[in-house]
C-alpha positions as CSV (number, residue, x, y, z in Angstrom):
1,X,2.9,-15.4,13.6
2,X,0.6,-17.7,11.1
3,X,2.0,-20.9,10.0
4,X,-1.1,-21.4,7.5
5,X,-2.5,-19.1,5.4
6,X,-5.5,-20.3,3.2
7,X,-7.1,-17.9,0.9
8,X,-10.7,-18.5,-0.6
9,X,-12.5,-15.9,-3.0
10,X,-13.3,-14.8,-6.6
11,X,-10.9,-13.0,-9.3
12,X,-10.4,-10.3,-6.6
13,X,-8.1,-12.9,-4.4
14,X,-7.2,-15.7,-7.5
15,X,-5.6,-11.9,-8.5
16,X,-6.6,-11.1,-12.1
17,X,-5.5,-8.2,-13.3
18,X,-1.6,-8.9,-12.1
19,X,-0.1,-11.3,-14.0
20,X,3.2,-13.0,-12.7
21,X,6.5,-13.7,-14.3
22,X,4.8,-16.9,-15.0
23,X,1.8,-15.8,-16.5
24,X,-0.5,-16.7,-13.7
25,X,-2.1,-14.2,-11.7
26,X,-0.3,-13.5,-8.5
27,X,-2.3,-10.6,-6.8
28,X,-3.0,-9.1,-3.2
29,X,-3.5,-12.4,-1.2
30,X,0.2,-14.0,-3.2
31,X,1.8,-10.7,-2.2
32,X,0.5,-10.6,1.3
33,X,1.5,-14.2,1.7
34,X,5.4,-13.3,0.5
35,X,5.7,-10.5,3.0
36,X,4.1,-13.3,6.1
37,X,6.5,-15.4,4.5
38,X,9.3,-13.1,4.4
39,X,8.7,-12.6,8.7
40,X,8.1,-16.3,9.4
41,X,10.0,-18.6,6.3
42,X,8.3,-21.9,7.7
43,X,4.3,-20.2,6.6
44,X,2.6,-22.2,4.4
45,X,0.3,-20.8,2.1
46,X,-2.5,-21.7,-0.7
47,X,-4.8,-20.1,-2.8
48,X,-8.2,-22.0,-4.1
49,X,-9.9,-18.8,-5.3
50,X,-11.1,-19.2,-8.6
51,X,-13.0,-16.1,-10.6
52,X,-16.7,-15.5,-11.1
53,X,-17.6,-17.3,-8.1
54,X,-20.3,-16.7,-5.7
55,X,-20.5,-16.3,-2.4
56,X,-22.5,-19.7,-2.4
57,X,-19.9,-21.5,-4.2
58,X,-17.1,-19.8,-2.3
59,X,-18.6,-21.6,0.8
60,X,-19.8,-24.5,0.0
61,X,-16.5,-25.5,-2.7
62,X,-13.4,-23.7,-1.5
63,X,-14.1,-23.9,2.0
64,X,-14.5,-27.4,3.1
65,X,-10.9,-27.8,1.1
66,X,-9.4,-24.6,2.8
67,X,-10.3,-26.2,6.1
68,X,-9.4,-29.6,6.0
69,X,-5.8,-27.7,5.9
70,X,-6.4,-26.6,9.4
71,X,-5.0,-22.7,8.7
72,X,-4.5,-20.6,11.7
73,X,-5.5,-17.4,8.7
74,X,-7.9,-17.6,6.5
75,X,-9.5,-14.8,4.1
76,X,-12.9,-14.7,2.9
77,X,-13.5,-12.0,0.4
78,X,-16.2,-12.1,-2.3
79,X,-19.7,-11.1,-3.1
80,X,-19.3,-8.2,-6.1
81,X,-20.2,-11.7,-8.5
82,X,-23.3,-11.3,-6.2
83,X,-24.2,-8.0,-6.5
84,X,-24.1,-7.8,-10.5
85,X,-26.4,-10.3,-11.2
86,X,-29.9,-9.5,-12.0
87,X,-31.2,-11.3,-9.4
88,X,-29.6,-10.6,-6.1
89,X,-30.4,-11.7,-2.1
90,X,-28.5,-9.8,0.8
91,X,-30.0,-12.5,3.0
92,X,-28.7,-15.5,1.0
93,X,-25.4,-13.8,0.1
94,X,-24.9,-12.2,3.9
95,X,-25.9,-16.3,5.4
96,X,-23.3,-18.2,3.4
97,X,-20.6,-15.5,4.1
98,X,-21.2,-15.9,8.2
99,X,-22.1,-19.7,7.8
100,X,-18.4,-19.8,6.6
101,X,-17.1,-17.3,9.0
102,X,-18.8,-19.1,11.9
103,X,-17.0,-22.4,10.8
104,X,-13.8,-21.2,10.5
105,X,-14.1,-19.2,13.8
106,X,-15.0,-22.2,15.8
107,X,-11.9,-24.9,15.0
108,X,-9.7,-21.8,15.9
109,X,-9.1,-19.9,12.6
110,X,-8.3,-16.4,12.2
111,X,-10.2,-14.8,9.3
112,X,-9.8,-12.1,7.2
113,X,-13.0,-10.0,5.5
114,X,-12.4,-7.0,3.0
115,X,-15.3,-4.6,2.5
116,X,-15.1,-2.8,-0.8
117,X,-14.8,1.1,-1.8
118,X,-17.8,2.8,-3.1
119,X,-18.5,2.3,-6.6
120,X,-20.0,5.1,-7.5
121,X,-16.3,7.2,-7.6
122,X,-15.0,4.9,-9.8
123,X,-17.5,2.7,-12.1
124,X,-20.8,4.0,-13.7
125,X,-21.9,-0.2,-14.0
126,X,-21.2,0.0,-10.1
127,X,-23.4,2.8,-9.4
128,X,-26.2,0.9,-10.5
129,X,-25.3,-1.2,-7.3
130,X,-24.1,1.2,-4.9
131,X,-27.1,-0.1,-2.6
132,X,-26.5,-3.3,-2.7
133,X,-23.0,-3.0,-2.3
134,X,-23.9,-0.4,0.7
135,X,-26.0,-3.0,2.4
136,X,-23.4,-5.6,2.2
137,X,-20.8,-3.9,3.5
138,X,-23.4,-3.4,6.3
139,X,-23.5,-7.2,6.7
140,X,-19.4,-7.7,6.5
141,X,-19.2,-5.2,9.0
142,X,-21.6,-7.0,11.5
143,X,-20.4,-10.6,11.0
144,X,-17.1,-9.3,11.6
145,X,-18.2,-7.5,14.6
146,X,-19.6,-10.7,15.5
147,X,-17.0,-12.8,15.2
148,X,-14.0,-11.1,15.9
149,X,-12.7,-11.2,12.5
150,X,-9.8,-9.3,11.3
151,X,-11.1,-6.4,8.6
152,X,-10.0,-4.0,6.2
153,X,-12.7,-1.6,4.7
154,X,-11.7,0.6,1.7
155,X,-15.0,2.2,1.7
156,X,-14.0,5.4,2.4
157,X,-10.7,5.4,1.0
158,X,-10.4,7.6,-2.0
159,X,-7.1,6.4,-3.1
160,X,-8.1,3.1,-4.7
161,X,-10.3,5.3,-6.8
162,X,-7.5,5.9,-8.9
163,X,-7.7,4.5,-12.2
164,X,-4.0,4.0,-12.5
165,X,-4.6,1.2,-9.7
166,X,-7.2,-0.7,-11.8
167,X,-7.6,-3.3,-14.8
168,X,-8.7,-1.8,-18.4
169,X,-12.2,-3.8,-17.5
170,X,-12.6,-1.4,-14.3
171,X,-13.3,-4.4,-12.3
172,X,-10.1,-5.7,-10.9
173,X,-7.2,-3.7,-9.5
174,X,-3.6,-4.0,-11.8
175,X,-0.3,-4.9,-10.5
176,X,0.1,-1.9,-8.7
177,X,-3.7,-2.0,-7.2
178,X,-2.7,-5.3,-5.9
179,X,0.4,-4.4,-4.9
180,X,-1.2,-1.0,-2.6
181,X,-3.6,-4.2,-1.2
182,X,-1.2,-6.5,-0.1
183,X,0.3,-3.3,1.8
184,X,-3.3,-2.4,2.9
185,X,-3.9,-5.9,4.4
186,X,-0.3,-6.2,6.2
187,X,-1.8,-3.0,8.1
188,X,-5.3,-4.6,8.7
189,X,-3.6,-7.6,10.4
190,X,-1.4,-5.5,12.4
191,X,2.1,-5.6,10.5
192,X,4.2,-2.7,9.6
193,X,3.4,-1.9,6.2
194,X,4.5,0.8,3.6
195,X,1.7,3.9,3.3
196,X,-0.7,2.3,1.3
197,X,-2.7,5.4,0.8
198,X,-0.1,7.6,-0.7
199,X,-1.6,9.2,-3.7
200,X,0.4,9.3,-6.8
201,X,1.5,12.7,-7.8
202,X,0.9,14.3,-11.0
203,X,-2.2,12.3,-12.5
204,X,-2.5,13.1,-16.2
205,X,-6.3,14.6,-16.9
206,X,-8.0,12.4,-19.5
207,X,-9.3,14.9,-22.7
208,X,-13.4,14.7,-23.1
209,X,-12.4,12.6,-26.4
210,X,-10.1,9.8,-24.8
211,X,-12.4,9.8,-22.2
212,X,-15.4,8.8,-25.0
213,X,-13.0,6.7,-26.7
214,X,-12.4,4.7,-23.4
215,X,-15.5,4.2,-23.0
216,X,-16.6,2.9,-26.1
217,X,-13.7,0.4,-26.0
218,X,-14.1,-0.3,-22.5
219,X,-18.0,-1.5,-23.8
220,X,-16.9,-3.1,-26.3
221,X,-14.1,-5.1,-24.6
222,X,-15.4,-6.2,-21.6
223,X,-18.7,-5.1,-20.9
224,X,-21.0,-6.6,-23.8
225,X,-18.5,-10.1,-23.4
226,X,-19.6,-9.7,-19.1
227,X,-23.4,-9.2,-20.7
228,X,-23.7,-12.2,-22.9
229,X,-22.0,-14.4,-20.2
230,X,-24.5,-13.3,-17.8
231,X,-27.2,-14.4,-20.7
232,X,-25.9,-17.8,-21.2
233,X,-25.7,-18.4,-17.3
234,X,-21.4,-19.0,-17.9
235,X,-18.6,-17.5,-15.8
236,X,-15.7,-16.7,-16.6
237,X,-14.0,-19.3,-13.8
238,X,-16.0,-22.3,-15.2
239,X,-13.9,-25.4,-15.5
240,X,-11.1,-23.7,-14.2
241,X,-9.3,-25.1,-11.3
242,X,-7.6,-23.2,-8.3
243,X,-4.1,-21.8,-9.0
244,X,-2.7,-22.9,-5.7
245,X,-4.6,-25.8,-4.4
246,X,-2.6,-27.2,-1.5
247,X,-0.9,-26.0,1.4
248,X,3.0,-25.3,0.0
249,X,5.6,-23.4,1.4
250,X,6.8,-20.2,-0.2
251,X,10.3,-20.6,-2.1
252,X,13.0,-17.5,-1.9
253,X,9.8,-15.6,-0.9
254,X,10.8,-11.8,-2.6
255,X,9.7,-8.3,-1.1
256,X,6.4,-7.3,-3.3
257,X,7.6,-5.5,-6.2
């Protein structure tokens, strides 16, 4: 069993989208670390993921730290901050990601990649990717191929098209999203787990106008804010520091709720 758990990342692993009795996002990779906590009580865990980075930035800022730590588990997940800008490199996204990898791999650690589901059930802005998003899955597959890594791909798993599992924005999974992720990942890593694919029963059809309504709030809300961000070259992460930034050991650690 892991004694170190580092997690590195975007908003996916900081965990917007589930907020904690505290008010900070907790997420998949805080719920995941509670159950490994909850089977070995002396795991240490931290968390230097900060939204809106890049695969670049994930590399070449949260790495180095997440290393000097020396964890025996360490996920890298990221890249969708990659795939929405205009501009976009498979080749420069794909290097940093096994650059990292390749690192970690060599002064012993276990790491963890996620590959993503396919946009186009879930997100028309994402169908504008689906390629790109297509092709680097293609790349996460290989690297971890490569390098023996330990992998969970969603991209064929209908469930977490569900839109009770995501965020108003459409971009980050809720509390419960997280929650069905942190049960996911338990499986990748080969831990009993509940059924993370169980469907919930009785979805409620959405009326032609609630659906319009949705989506002019949705616009409104969160995707003209994403657009002008992406004007003025900001992120939502900048000056923001890492919720979790050293190695600390989980208190009272809680089955995932």
């Amino acid at each position: 069993m892991w004694q170190r758990y580092v997690a590195v990342g975007d908003s996916f692993t900081e965990g917007i989208g589930d907020v904690g009795p505290d008010g900070v996002p907790r997420g998949w990779a805080d719920r995941f670390a509670e159950e490994l906590a909850v089977r070995n009580p002396d795991l240490q865990y931290a968390n230097l993921a900060v939204r809106g980075r890049r695969m670049r930035s994930i590399v070449a800022e949260q790495l180095p730290t997440a290393l000097q730590a020396e964890p025996d588990l360490l996920s890298i997940v990221g890249g969708v901050n990659d795939v929405l800008r205009p501009t976009w490199s498979l080749l420069a996204v794909s290097d940093a990601l096994e650059g990292g990898v390749a690192e970690a791999r060599a002064r012993g650690a276990d790491v963890l990649l996620i590959t993503y589901g396919r946009p186009a059930k879930r997100s028309r802005l994402l169908r504008r990717v689906a390629q790109r998003l297509t092709d680097y899955r293609d790349e996460v597959l290989r690297i971890s191929d490569q390098y023996g890594c330990l992998l969970l791909d969603l991209w064929d798993v209908d469930n977490f098209h569900d839109s009770r599992f995501w965020s108003p924005d459409r971009l980050h999974l809720n509390s419960l999203g997280h929650q069905r992720m942190s049960w996911a990942v338990l499986e990748a890593v080969g831990l009993a787990a509940p059924d993370w694919r169980q469907t919930i029963p009785n979805k409620e059809s959405t009326a032609f106008v609630g659906r319009v309504a949705s989506n002019v709030a949705w616009t409104g809300n969160y995707f003209l804010p994403w657009v002008g961000r992406r004007l003025l070259g900001r992120s939502s992460g900048d000056g923001l520091a890492p919720k979790r930034p050293e190695l600390e050991p989980l208190i009272s650690p809680t089955q995932s709720q």
